[in-house]
C-alpha positions as CSV (number, residue, x, y, z in Angstrom):
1,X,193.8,119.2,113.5
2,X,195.0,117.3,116.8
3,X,196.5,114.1,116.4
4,X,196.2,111.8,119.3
5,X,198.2,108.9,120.0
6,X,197.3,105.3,120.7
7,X,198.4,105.6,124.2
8,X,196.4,109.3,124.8
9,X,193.4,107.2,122.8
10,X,193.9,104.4,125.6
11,X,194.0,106.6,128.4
12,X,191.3,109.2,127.4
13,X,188.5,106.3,126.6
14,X,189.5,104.5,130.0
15,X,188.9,107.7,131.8
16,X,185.3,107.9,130.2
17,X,184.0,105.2,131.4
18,X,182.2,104.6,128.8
19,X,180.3,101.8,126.9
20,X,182.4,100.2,123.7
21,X,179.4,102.0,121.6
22,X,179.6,105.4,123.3
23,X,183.0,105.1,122.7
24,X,182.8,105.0,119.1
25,X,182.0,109.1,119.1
26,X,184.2,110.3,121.3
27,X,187.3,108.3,119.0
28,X,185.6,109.9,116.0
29,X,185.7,113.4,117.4
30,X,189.4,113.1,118.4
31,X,189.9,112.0,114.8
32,X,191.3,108.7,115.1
33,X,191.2,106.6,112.3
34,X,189.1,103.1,111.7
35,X,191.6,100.8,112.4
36,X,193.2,102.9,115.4
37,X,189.3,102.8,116.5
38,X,189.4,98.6,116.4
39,X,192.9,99.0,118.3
40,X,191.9,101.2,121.1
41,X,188.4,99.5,121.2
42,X,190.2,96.2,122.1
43,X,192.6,96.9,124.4
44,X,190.0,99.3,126.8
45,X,187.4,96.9,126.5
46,X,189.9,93.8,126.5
47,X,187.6,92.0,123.6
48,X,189.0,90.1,120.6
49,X,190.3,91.9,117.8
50,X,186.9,90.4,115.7
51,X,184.6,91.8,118.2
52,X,186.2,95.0,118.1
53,X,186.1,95.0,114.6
54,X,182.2,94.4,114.6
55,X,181.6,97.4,116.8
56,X,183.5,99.9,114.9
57,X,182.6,98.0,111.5
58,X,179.0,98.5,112.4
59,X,178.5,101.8,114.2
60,X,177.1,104.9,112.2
61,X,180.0,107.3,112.6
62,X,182.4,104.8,110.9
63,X,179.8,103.9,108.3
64,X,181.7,105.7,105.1
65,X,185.0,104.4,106.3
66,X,183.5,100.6,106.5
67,X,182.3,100.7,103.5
68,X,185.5,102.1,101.6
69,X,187.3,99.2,103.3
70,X,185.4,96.6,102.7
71,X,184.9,97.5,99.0
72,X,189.1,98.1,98.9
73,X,189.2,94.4,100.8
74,X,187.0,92.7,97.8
75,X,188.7,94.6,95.0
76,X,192.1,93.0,96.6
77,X,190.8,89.7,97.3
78,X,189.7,90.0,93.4
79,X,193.1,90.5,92.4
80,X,194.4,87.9,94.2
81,X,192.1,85.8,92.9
82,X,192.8,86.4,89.0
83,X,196.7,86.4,89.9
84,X,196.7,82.8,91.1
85,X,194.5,81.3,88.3
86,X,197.2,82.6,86.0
């Protein structure tokens, strides 16, 4: 498997021309990971890092990876939680 780095992400969408959704597959096939996918999706489309976030959050071919984070995310926020009510 290929590894591609931020800056070959960056210059490989850019070339594209492509929309921020249409973009979602091709950073998927060149096996970038969620949150490289919010990075690249950013800076190429200069949006914030929340609207970035949306996109990837929300497009099928992230779906599995989404929802592992978000469940991680509530599972830490839980902790924290029970830690500071000690």
């Amino acid at each position: 498997m290929v590894t591609f780095s931020y800056e070959q992400l960056l210059s490989k969408l850019k070339s594209l021309d492509c929309t921020p959704d249409e973009a979602q597959r091709h950073l998927k096939h060149m096996h970038a990971s969620i949150v490289m996918a919010i990075r690249v999706t950013r800076a190429v489309y200069g949006m914030s890092m929340g609207e970035a976030k949306k996109i990837v959050d929300r497009h099928p071919v992230w779906v599995d990876e989404s929802a592992l984070g978000n469940e991680i995310q509530e599972k830490a926020i839980a902790a924290a939680a029970e830690l500071l009510a000690q």
